[in-house]
ZASE-919457 format. One record per residue (C-alpha): x, y, z. Coordinates in steps of 0.001 Angstrom, whole numbers, plus 500000, padded with zeros to 6 digits. Example, Ala and Ser with C-alpha at 12.3 -4.5 7.8 and 13.67 -1.06 7.14 Angstrom:
2
512300495500507800513670498940507140
//
This chain:
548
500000500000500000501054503276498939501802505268502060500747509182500241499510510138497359499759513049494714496118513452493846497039515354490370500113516224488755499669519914489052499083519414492846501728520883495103500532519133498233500979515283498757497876513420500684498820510726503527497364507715503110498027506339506796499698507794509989503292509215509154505634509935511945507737513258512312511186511983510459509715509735508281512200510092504973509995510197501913510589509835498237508946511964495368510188512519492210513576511967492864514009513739495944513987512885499991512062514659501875512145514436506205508246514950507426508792517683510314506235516708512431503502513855512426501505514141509911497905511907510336496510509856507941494001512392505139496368515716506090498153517142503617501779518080502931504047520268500431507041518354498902508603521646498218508914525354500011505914527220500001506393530724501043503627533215502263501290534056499796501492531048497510498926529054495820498224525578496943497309523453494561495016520050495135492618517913492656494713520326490140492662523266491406493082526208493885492193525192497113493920527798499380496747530357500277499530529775502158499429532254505507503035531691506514506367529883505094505614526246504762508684523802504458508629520697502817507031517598504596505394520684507310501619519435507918499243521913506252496599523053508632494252525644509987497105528211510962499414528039507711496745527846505100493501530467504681490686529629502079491271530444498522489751529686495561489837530323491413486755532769490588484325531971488111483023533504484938480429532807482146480635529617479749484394529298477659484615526202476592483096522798475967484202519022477112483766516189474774482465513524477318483869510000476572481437507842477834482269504964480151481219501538478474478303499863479230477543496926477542477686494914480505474381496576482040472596496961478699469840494416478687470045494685482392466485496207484174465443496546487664461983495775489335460094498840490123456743500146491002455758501926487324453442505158487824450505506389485783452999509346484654455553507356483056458080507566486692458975503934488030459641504032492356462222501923493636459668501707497213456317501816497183455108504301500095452084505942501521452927509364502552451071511208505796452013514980505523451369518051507884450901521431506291452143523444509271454043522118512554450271522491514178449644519049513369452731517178513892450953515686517080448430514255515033450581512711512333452317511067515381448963509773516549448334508261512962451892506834513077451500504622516202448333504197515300449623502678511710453058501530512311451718499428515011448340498162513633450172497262510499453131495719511392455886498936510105456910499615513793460180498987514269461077496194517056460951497933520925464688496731521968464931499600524296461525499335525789462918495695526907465375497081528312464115499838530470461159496478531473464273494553532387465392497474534249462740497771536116462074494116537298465648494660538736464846497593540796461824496190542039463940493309543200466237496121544670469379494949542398471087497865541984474437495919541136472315493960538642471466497294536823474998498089536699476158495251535647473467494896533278474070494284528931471255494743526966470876492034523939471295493495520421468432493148518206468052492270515104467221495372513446466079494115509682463733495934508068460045495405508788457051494046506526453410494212506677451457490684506290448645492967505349450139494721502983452645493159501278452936494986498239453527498184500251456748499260501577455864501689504843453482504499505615455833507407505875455475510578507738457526514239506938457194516236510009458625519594510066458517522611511772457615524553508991454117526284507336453525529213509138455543532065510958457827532900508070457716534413505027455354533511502479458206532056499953458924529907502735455592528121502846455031528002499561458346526637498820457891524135501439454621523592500089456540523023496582458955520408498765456112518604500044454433518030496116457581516704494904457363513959497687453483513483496754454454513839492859457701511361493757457557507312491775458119505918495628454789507495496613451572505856496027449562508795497347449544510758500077447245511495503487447361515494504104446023517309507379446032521016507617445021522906510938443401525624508574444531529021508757448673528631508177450152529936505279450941526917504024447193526877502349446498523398500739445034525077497821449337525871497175450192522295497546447405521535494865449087523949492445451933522674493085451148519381492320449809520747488670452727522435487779454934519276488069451808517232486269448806518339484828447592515395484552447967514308488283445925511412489679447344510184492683444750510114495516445464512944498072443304512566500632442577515945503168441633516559506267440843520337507908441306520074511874439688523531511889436102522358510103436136518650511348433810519487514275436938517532516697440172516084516869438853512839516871436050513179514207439058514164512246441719511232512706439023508684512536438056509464508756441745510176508151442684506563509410439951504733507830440092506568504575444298506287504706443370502095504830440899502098502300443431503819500135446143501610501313443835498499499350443881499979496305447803500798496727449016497293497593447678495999494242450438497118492551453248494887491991456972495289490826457351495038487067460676494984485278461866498634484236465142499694482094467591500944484175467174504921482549464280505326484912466711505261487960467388508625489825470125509111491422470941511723494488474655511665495164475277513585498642477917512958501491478129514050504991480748513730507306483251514033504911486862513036505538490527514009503673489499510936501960486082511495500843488003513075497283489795510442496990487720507190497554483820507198497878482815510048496037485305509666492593483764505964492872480144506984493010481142509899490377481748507000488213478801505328489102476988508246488061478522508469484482477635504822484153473920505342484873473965508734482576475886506423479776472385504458480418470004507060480019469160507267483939469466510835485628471967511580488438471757515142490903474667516777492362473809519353495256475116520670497723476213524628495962478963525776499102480722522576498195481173523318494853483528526513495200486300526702493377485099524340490680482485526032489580484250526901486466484633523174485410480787522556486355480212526072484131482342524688481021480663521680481400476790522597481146475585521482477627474232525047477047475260528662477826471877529148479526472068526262481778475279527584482663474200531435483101471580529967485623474117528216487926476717531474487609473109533105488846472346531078491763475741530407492575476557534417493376472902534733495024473697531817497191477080533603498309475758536982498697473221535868500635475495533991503244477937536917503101474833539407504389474603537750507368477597537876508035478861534503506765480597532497503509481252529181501678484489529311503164483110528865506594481107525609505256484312522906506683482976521579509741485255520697512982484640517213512091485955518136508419488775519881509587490070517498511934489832514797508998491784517117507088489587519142505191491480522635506211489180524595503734486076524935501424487524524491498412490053521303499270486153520383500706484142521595497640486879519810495243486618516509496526482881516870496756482572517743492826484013513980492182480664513252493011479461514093489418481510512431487542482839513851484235479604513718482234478313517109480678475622518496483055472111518986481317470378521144483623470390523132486648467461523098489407466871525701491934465571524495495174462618522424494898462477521931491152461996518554489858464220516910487628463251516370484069465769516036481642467922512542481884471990512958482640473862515031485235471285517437487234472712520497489209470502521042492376471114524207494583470758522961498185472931523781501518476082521556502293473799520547505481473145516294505044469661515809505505468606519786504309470030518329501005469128514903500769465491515859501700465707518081498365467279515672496198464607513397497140462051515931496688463720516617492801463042513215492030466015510987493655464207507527493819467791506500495209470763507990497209474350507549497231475774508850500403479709508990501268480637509379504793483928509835506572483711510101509365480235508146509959476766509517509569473290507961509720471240510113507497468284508316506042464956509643504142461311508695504254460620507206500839463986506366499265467233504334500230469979505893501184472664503633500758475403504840502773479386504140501658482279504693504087485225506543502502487275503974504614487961500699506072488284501838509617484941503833509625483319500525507954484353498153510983483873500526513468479988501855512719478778498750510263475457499144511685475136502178509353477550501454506193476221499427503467479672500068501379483029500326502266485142502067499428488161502139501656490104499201499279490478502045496842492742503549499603494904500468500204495081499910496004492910496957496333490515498317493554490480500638491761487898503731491416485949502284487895485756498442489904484245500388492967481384502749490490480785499074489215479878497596492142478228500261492994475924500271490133475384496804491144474598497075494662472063499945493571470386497824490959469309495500493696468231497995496196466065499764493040464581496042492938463887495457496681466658492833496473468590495009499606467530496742501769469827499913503071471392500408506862469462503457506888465914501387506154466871498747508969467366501568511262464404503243510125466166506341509616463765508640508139465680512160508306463555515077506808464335518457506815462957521363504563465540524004503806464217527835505324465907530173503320464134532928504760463194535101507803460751534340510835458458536888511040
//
């Protein structure tokens, strides 16, 4: 195993691959050089002088300035090195895209739920959706009441254990309590008798609908249609308290702008002209069942594999999140765009620095002039309150060895492969054109996975570092560990480990192979994701506005 790495050739910083000790005598290019101090696995170091003021270099890009005199084999970190990045301008030049081959998955198809509109799911969900945070006691009513009745609720380990508990302090064992080791459950994911054609009833609760601005409703309103209008959604329960801004009548257009022709049932319920409470959860429930008939009829029929979507986020990224997971799911995504399926890269503050290469890569000069536009809203926005992309690196990320945003935002871009991109969403839009999908969402996990989702992402890709659960409601979110170490130590929430890319065992087109493969089966029902066993259903609407 190589012991560092030059990520590309015009890089003037070396990446460590594992733990190298102060002293360490390394060779590059024909010259020694002594490391000065430690230098932990995922930091960076130069292999020549860097003086104040100079450029370092990393995935070939800018990525920062040096803020002192930095000798060779010197760790870089948070005190010698200051954000920097290349800026950006309008459209000035065009890639010719080499497509990976794909022969291999041609006549390949998954099984999938296939929709009245032409959209296949890879789940098949009932959705139960507040309009406003006013009735998010009330979905939880119909959640217990559901999730239990039907056979979704996930096993009650810990309510064992705090029984267990107290049969020992009734017997006054107070050394048996501390002594005591709960048994691990089996956590797999569960299945209605009942229903066996349907996957879960799902619930969004959020804290949203009222008390903002007006945009912010009725983009959250145009958040919660793109879950309603989503293939893993067989129609949705709705219950409104009445007078929020979030007016139902919003959600309803909405749901026409993304199809005219929409059919789905939606059922609604008014708490505020249902007479009671309980008037209005008993039609909801019995009506939600009736529905819940009709939904489990359909079956999974075999579907090309074009009619994939695919969200590729990461969280708790590490100095080897550029390296590993996300070049490997970047080439996952050109394979499913060589297919005709449709991939979405979020995520806007980690993409400075490259936004150039995204720009020169947008198949046309308007799709291009639209990111450039949201791009410099998104910064100016941050910057009036007194913020900035380059405050986006986490302590997490920066203990992991992502020192800035734009040695962040550069190894977050490998998440979108090299294929030309053929449109670019603002928040909430839904994806319509097949290939390589720009979405503008935070850097924040679940803020953007809940969007990408919400575009259309009937699967997700997420590379972690340094170990993060995220989940969603309606699709799988296969989670892959950057490396080994994270895989052994949490593999109650990594599906993939991509860390044999680190130690040369692979390399990064094997790994977007397997990938493929692996997400073929979950898109079939064949697996089923970490994040489903743990019922990890993480939603959270992005507020881009003021409380008033």
């Amino acid at each position: 195993m190589n012991t560092f790495l030059q990520i590309h050739p015009k890089d003037n910083v070396l990446v460590a691959l594992q733990d190298l000790p102060a002293g360490r005598q390394i060779e590059f290019n024909g010259t020694s050089i002594q490391l000065t101090h430690n230098v932990p696995a995922k930091h960076k170091f130069p292999f020549a002088p860097l003086h104040s003021g100079d450029p370092v270099l990393m995935y070939g890009v800018l990525v920062g300035k040096a803020v002192t005199d930095i000798a060779p084999g010197e760790p870089i970190t948070v005190k010698n090195l200051q954000h920097d990045a290349d800026a950006f301008h309008e459209k000035d030049a065009s890639i010719q895209w080499q497509a990976p081959d794909v022969s291999k998955w041609k006549n390949k198809t998954f099984n999938g739920f296939h929709r009245s509109d032409g959209q296949v799911g890879t789940r098949n969900y009932w959705l139960v959706i507040p309009m406003v945070f006013c009735e998010n006691r009330n979905v939880g009513v119909i959640k217990t009441a559901f999730e239990k009745g039907l056979g979704f609720a996930p096993p009650e380990v810990y309510n064992q254990q705090v029984n267990d508990l107290v049969s020992l302090y009734k017997s006054g064992d107070l050394d048996a309590i501390r002594d005591y080791k709960a048994a691990e459950a089996d956590q797999a994911s569960t299945r209605s008798t009942i229903f066996p054609n349907i996957d879960g009833v799902k619930f969004l609760i959020h804290e949203g609908g009222c008390g903002g601005t007006r945009q912010d409703s009725d983009t959250l309103c145009a958040l919660l249609a793109g879950y309603i209008h989503h293939p893993n959604v067989a129609g949705a329960t709705v219950l409104s308290l009445g007078c929020q801004h979030a007016q139902v009548s919003i959600l309803q257009e909405s749901l026409k702008k993304l199809n005219p022709d929409f059919s789905k049932p939606v059922l609604v319920y008014e708490q505020q002209t249902s007479g009671s409470e309980f008037n209005m959860l008993s039609n909801a429930i019995r009506d939600t069942f009736l529905a819940l008939v009709e939904a489990n009829k359909q079956e999974r029929k075999p579907a090309p594999l074009s009619k994939i979507t695919i969200g590729l986020e990461c969280g708790g990224s590490d100095g080897f999140s550029g390296i590993s997971a996300n070049p490997a799911i970047g080439h996952t995504s050109d394979l499913l765009v060589a297919l005709g399926g449709t991939t979405i890269l979020s995520e806007f503050p980690e993409l400075c620095g490259v936004e150039q290469e995204l720009i020169n890569r947008c198949e046309e000069k308007a799709t291009a002039d639209k990111f450039i536009t949201i791009m410099r809203a998104y910064e100016n926005q941050a910057q009036s309150v007194g913020s900035g992309f380059y405050m986006n690196p986490s302590p997490g990320n920066i203990k992991d060895g992502l020192i800035t945003d734009a040695i962040k935002s550069a190894g977050a871009a490998k998440k979108g492969g090299t294929s030309p991109v053929r449109d670019v969403l603002d928040y909430t839009e839904y994806v319509t054109k097949p290939g390589l999908n720009l979405l503008c969402t935070p850097g924040n996990d679940v803020e953007s996975t809940s969007a990408e989702v919400g575009s259309g992402a009937n699967v997700v890709l997420f590379t972690t570092g340094l170990g993060t659960p995220t989940g969603n409601p309606i699709a799988p979110v296969v989670k892959l560990a950057t490396n080994s170490r994270l895989a052994q130590r949490m593999p109650d929430i990594i599906d993939i480990d991509t860390g044999s890319i680190i130690s040369g065992q692979k390399t990064i087109e094997q790994m977007g192979e397997d990938i493929l493969d692996y997400v073929i089966r979950v898109a079939s029902g064949e697996e089923t994701t970490k994040a489903e066993r743990l019922h990890q259903d993480d939603f959270i609407p992005w507020k881009r506005g003021v409380s008033l």
